[in-house]
C-alpha positions as CSV (number, residue, x, y, z in Angstrom):
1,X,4.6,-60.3,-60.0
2,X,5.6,-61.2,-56.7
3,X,9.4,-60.5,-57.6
4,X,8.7,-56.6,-58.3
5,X,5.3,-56.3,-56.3
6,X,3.3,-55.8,-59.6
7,X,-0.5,-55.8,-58.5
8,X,0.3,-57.6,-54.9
9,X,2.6,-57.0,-52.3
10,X,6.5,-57.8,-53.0
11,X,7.1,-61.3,-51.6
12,X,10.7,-62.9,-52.6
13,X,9.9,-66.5,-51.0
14,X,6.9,-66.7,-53.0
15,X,8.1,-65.4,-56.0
16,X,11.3,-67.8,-55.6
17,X,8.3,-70.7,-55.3
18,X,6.7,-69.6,-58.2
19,X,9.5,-69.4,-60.4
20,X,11.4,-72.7,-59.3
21,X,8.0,-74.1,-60.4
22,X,7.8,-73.0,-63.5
23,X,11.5,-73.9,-63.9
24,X,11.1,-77.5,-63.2
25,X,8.2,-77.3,-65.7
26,X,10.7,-76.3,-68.4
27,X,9.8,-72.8,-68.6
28,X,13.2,-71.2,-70.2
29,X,12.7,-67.7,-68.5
30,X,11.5,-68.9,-65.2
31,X,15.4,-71.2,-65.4
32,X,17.2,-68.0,-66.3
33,X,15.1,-66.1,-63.2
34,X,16.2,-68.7,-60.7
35,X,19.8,-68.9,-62.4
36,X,19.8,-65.1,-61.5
37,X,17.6,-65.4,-58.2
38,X,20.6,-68.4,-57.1
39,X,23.7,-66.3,-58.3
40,X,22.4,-63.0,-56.2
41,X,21.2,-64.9,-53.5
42,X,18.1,-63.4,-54.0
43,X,14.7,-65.0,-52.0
44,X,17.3,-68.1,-51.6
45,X,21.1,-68.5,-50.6
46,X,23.7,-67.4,-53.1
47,X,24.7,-70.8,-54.8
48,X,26.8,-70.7,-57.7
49,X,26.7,-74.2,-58.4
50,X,22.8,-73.8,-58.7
51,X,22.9,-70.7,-60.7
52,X,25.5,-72.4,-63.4
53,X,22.7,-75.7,-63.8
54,X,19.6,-73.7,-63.8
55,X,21.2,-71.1,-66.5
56,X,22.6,-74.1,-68.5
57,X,19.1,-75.5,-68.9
58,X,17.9,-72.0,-70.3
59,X,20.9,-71.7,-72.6
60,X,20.1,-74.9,-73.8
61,X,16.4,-73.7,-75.2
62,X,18.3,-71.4,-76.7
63,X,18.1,-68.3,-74.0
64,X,20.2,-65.7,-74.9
65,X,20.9,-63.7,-71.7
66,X,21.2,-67.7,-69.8
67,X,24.1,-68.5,-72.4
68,X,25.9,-65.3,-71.8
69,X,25.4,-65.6,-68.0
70,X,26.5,-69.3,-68.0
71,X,29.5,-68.0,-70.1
72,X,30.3,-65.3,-68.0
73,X,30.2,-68.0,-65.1
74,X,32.8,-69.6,-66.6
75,X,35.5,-67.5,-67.6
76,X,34.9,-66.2,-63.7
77,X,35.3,-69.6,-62.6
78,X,32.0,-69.7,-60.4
79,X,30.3,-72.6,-59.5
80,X,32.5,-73.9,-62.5
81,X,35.8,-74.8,-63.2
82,X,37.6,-71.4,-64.8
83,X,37.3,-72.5,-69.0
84,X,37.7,-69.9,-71.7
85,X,36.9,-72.6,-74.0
86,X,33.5,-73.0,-72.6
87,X,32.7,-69.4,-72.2
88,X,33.6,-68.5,-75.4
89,X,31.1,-71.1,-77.0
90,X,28.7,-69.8,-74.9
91,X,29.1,-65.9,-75.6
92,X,29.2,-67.4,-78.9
93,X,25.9,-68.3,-78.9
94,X,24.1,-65.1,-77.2
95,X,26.6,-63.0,-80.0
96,X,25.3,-64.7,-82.5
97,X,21.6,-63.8,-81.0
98,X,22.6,-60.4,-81.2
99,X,22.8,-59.7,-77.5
100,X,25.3,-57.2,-77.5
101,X,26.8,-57.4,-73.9
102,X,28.3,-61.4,-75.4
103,X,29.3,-59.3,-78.6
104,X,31.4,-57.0,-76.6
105,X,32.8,-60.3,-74.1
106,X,33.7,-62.4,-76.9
107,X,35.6,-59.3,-78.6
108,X,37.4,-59.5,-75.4
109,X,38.0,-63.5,-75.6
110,X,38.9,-62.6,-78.7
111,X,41.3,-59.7,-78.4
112,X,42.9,-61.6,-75.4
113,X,43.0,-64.9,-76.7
114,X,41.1,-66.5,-74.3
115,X,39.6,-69.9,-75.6
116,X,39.9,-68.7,-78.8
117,X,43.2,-67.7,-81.0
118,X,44.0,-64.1,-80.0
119,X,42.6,-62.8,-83.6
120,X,42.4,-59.0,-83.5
121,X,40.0,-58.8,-87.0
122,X,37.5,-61.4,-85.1
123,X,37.0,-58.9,-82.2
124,X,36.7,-55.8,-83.9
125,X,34.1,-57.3,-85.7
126,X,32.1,-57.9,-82.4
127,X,33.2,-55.2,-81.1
128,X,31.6,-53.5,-83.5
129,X,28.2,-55.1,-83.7
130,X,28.0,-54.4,-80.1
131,X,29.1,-50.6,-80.7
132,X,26.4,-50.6,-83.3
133,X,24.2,-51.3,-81.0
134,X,25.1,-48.5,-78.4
135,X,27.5,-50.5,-76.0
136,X,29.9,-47.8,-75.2
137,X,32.5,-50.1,-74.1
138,X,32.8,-51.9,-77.0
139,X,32.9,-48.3,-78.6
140,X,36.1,-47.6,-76.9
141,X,37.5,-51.1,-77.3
142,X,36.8,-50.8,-81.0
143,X,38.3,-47.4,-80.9
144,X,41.6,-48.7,-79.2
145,X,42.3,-51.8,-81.5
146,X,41.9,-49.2,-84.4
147,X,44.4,-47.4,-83.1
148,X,46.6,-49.9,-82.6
């Protein structure tokens, strides 16, 4: 509420207290919020480091947007060690949830042959559950291995 100003006036600090809170509490959404709130540097300084621990106790509940932003973390190599491997079990994960945005990145893995064999069948076949879901990059990604 405080985040978005939603039925009182838009406060950032408090909303950053309110959520870290929660967080430490175990709340799986409030970890993922601060993951984000850490990695934008939003109502706190931008840390990396803080975002990749706070998302990683999300993904661990079994969040599907944490795991895909902890994966994308680290095949970017922020606040972590660059590892394909790792990102690739973690857009695993969200994929398998059906979020369609680690469909489309794992494709990529995939396609690339990052932390996984470079298996061109694998990543249509994500690219194409995230193109059935209206991703248009994974449209044209999907259209360009078929052409191939």
């Amino acid at each position: 509420m405080f985040a978005r100003g939603l039925g009182t006036t838009r406060n950032v600090t408090k909303a950053f207290y309110w959520c870290r809170k929660a967080a430490e509490n175990g709340h799986a959404q409030a970890q993922f919020n601060l993951g984000l709130m850490y990695r934008t540097g939003r109502g706190v300084r931008a840390d990396y480091m803080e975002a990749v621990e706070w998302y990683l106790s999300a993904a661990k509940q079994g969040h599907a947007k944490a795991q895909h932003n902890l994966a994308f973390m680290y095949e970017q190599g922020k606040g972590v060690d660059q590892d394909y491997l790792t990102a690739a079990k973690w857009y695993f994960k969200a994929a398998e949830q059906g979020l369609a945005e680690a469909q489309l990145n794992l494709g990529i893995l995939y396609s690339k042959g990052l932390g996984v064999p470079r298996n061109y069948q694998i990543a249509i076949e994500w690219y194409r559950k995230a193109a059935d879901q209206g991703n248009e990059k994974a449209k044209r990604k999907l259209n360009e291995l078929l052409k191939a």
